[in-house]
N, C-alpha and C positions, 0 to 999 in steps of 0.2 A: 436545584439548578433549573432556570427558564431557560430551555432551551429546543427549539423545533427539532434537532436533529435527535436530543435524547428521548423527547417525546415522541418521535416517530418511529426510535428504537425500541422503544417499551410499549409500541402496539397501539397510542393514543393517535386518535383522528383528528388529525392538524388540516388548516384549509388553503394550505398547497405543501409540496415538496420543499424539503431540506437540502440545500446547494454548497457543497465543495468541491473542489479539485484534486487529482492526484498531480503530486509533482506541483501543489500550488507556493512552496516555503521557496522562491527564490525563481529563476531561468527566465522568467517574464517579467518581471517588478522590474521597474527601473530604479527604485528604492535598493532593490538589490546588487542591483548591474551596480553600482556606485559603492557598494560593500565590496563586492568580488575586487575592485578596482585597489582595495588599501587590506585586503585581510587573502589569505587562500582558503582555500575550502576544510581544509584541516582546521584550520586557526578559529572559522566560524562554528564547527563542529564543535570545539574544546575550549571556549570559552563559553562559562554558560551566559553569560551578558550578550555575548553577539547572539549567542545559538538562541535565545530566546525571540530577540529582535526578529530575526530574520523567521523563526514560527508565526510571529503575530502578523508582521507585515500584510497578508492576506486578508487579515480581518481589515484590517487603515484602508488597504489599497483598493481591494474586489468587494469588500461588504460582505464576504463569505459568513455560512453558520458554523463553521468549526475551521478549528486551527489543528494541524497536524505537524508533529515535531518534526522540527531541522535537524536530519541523520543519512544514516544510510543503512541498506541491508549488510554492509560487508564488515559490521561490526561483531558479529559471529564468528568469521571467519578470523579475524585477526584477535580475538579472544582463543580462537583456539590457534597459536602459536604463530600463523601465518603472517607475513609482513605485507600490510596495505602500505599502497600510497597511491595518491590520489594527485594525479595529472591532470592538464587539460585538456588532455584528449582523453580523458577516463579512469576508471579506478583501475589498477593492476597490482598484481603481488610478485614480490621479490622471490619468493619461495615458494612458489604452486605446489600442486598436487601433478605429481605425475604416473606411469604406469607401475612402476615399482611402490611408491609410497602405501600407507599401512593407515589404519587405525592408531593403532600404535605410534606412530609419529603425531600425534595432534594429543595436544593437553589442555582443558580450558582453565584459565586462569578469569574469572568473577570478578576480581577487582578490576580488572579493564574497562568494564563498562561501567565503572562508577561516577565517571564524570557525563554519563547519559541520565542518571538518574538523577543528577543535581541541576543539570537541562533544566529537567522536567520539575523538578521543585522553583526553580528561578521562574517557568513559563508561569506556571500556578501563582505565582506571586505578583505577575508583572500586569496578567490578564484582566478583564472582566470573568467578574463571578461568574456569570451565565455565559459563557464561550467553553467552549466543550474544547480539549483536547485530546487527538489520536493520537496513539501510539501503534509501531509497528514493529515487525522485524519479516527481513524473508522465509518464505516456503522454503521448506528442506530439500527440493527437489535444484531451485532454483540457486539455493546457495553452496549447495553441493558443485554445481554444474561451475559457477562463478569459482571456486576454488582453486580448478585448474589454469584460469586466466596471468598470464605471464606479459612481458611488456612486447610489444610488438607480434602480438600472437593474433590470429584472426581467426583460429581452426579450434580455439579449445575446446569451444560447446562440441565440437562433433569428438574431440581427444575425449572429453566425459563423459558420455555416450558411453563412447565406445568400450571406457573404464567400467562403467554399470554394465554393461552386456556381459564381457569378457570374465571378470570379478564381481558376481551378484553376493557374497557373502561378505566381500570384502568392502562391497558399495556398501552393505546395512550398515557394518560397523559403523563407516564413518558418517553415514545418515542417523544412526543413532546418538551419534556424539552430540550430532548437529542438534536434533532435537532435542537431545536433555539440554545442552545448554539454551537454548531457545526458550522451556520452560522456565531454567532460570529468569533468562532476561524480563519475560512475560512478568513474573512472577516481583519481579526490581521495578518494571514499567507500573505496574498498578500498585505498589507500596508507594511510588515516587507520588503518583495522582492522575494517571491518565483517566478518561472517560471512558473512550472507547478503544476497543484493538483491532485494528486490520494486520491479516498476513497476506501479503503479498508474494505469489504464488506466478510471478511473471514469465516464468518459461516450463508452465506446465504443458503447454502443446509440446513440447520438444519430445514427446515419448506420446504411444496411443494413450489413449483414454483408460480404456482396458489397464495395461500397465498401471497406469498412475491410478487405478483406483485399488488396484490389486496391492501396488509394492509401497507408493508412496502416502496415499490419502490416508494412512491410519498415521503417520508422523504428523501429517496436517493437524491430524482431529486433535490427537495429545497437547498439541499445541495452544492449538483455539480452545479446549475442552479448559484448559491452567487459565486463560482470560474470565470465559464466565462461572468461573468456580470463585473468582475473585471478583466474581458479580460484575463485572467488565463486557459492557453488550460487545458482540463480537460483526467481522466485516471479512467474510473470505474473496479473495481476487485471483481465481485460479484463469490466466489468463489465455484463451486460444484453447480451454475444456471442452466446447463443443456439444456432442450431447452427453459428456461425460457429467456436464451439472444437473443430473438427472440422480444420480447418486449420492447428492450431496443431501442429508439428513439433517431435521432440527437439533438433532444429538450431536453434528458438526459444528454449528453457527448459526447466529439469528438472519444473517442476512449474507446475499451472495454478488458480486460486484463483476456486473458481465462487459465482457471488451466487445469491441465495435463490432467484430467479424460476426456477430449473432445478433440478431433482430429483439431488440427489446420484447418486441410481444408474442414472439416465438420461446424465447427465454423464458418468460415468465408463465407460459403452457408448459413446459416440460419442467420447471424446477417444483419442489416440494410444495404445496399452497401455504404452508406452514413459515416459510422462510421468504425473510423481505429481500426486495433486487434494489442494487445501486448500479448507476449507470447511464448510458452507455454512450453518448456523444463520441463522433469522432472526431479528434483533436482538430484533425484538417479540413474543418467545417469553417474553424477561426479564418480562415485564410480566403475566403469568400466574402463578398461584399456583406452589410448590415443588413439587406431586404432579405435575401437569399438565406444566410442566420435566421432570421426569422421565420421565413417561410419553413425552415426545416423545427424550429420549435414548435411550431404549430401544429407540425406531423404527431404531436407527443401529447397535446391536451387530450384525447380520449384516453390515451392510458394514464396520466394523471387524476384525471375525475375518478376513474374508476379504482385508482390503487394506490390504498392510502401509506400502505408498504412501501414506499418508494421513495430516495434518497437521490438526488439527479448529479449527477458526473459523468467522468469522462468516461470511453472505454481503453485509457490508458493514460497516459502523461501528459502535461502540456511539449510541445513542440521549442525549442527554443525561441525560433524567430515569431511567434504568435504577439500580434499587437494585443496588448492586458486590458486597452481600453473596450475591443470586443469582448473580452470576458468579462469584463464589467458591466456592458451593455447586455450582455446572456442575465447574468445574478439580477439584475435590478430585474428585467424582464420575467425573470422567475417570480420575481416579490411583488412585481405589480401586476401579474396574470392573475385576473380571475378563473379560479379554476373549480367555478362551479361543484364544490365537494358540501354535499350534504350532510 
C-alpha cells in the first residue's frame, strides 16, 4: 500500500505529516447531513453499503490520508447483553449498569458484531487500494464508565466512579469482560482488513493518572498488544492523561494521540522517544477566521521539520457546527507546506 500515513507508521521519512480527523466519517460533511436526513444512525451503522459510504466520504470531501470506520465505541457494550439506542440527543441504554449489577449479569455474545466486520470488507472493496482504513473500539475505562448511561441521566460518569471506588473487585470483573471482548473484536477488525487500530481512551482523565496506570493501562495494553500481534500498527488516545503519557511504553503502542489540553512539544519531551505523537489541534480553532487558522499552523512547522513521527489531528473530535470547508483549507494546507524535512 502507498500510503503516507502507513509509511509514517512504520518509521519511514515522508516530506510532511500525514492528516486525518477524529470524528471525521460524518457531523461536518454536508454529504452526510443529507444521509442523516433519509437513514438514522442505526440504519447507517447496519447497512454495510451506507456504513461504507459514509467511512469514505472524508476522502471525496477533505482529501484526508485515511479513512476511519463509520461506528461507535458502544458496540461492546451491547455485545455484552446491554440495550443501545441511539437518539438524537445521544447514545443511551435501556438496561445500564447500576450499583447492584454483577459481572455476572453481562454475557458477550460475538455474533453481534458481525455485521461490523462485513463494514469493513464492503470499505475494502469500495476504496482505493492505497487509503488506509482505521479501526477502533473504546478504552476499557471509558466503556466501562459509558455503561451506566441511562436516558435522561446526566450523573452517570460520576454513578461509575463511584461503582469502581466503592466495588474495585467487582469493577475488574466487568473490566475484564470488557477487555476480553474487546480482544475479540480487535482480533474480527484485522481478519476483516483494517490497517490501523486506534483505542480510544476518551475519558481517561476522569480518574488520577496514578490510578489509570495502576488499575486500568494493563487492560489497555492487552488490547493494543492483540492489534500489533496481528501486525496492525497501533494509535493510543488516552484523553486528558496529562503527564500520565509518560508511562506509556513501546511495548503499549507505536504511537500516542494527545488532546489539546497538553502542548504538542511539551508531549512529545515527556513521552517515550520511541513512540510516534498524533495530534493535537484544537477543534475550536475551526471556528476562527482563515488568517488566524493559519497563523496557528504556522506555530507547528518547527515541530513538523523536526519530527518525522508525527501524524497531525485533532486533540479530539470535530465539533458539529465546524464549517468542513476550513478543514479543508487545513488538509490542503498540510499538502502544500513545504516542510523543509531533509
Amino acid at each position: 500500500m502507498d500510503s503516507i500515513l502507513i509509511r509514517t507508521l512504520n518509521g519511514e521519512k515522508t516530506n510532511r505529516p500525514p492528516v486525518w480527523f477524529m470524528r471525521q466519517a460524518g457531523r461536518i460533511l454536508p454529504n452526510y447531513m443529507q444521509l442523516k436526513e433519509l437513514y438514522t444512525f442505526h440504519e447507517l451503522m447496519n447497512d454495510k453499503d451506507l456504513a461504507s459510504k459514509v467511512t469514505l466520504l472524508p476522502i471525496q470531501d477533505l482529501n484526508v490520508d485515511a479513512a476511519i470506520l463509520f461506528s461507535d465505541i458502544l458496540v461492546i457494550p451491547h455485545a455484552l447483553g446491554l440495550d443501545v439506542e441511539f437518539k438524537k440527543t445521544g447514545p443511551i441504554f435501556n438496561n445500564p449498569l447500576n450499583f447492584n449489577s454483577k459481572a455476572a449479569d453481562l454475557e458477550f455474545d460475538s455474533s453481534k458484531l458481525n455485521y461490523i466486520y462485513n463494514n469493513i470488507k464492503q470499505v475494502q472493496s469500495d476504496k482505493n487500494q492505497n487509503t488506509p482504513l482505521i479501526g477502533f473500539c473504546g478504552g476499557p475505562l471509558t466503556v466501562f464508565l459509558f455503561m451506566f448511561k441511562r436516558e435522561g441521566s446526566k450523573d452517570h460518569m460520576k454513578k461509575a466512579i463511584k461503582y469502581l471506588y466503592e466495588n474495585r473487585e467487582e469493577s475488574k470483573k466487568i473490566l475484564e469482560l470488557i477487555t476480553e471482548s474487546s480482544i475479540d473484536y480487535v482480533k474480527g477488525q484485522c481478519k476483516a482488513g483494517i490497517d490501523v487500530f486506534q483505542l480510544f481512551e476518551t475519558y481517561c482523565g476522569s480518574i488520577p493518572y496514578e490510578l489509570y496506570v495502576d488499575l486500568i493501562l494493563p487492560y489497555a495494553k492487552r488490547i493494543l498488544t492483540t492489534a500489533k500481534k496481528e501486525n496492525c500498527p497501533t494509535i493510543f488516545f488516552p484523553k486528558d492523561f496529562g503527564f500520565g503519557i509518560s508511562y506509556i511504553g513501546k511495548d503499549i503502542c507505536d504511537y500516542v494521540s494527545i488532546d489539546w489540553h497538553t502542548s504538542i512539544f511539551h508531549a512529545r519531551e515527556i513521552l517515550n522517544n520511541e513512540i510516534g505523537i498524533q495530534g493535537n489541534m484544537d477543534p475550536r480553532i475551526f471556528y476562527e477566521d482563515y488568517k488566524k487558522i493559519e497563523t496557528y499552523l504556522n506555530t507547528l512547522t518547527n515541530f513538523g521539520n523536526q519530527n518525522f513521527d508525527w501524524i497531525f489531528n485533532l486533540g479530539h473530535g470535530f465539533l458539529p457546527d465546524i464549517d468542513h470547508k476550513k478543514v479543508k483549507f487545513v488538509v490542503e494546507w498540510i499538502k502544500n507546506k513545504n516542510w523543509n524535512r531533509a
